[in-house]
C-alpha positions in Angstrom: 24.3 -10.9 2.7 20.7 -12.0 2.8 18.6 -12.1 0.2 15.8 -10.9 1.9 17.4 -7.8 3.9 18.9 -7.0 0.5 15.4 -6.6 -1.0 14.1 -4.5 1.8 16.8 -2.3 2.0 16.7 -1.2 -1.3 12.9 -1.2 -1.4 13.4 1.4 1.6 16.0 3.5 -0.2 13.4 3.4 -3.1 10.3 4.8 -1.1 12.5 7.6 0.9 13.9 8.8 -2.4 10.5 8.9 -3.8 9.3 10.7 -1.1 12.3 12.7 -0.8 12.3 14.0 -4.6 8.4 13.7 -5.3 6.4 14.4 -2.1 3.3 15.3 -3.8 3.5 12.2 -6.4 4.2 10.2 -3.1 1.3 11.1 -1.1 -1.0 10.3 -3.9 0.1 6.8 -4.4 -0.1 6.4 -0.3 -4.2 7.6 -0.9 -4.5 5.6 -3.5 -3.4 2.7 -1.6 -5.5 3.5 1.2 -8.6 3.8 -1.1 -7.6 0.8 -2.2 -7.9 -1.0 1.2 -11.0 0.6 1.9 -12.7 -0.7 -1.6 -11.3 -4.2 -0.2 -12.4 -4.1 3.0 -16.2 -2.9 1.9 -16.2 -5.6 -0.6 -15.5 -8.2 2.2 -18.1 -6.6 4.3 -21.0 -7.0 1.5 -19.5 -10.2 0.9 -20.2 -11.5 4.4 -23.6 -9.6 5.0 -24.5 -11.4 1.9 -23.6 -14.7 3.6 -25.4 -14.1 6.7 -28.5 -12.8 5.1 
């Protein structure tokens, strides 16, 4: 079996178990995850104004 496929289907066994047994838990790691995105993608847009100013 691959490697790879291996990894992602436990990975995906993981998250619906998690969300499965722990909804609440699991939708505060998906907002935290999103906030994080959001920090990022402000940083990268001060970052670049910065550049252009």
């Amino acid at each position: 079996m691959d490697t790879k496929k291996l990894i992602t289907g436990v990975l995906t066994v993981f998250v619906l178990f998690v969300i499965i047994t722990q909804p609440k838990r699991a939708a505060e790691m998906v907002g935290i995850g999103f906030q994080g995105l959001s920090d990022a993608a402000t940083g990268i847009g001060e970052f670049i104004t910065e550049l252009v100013s």
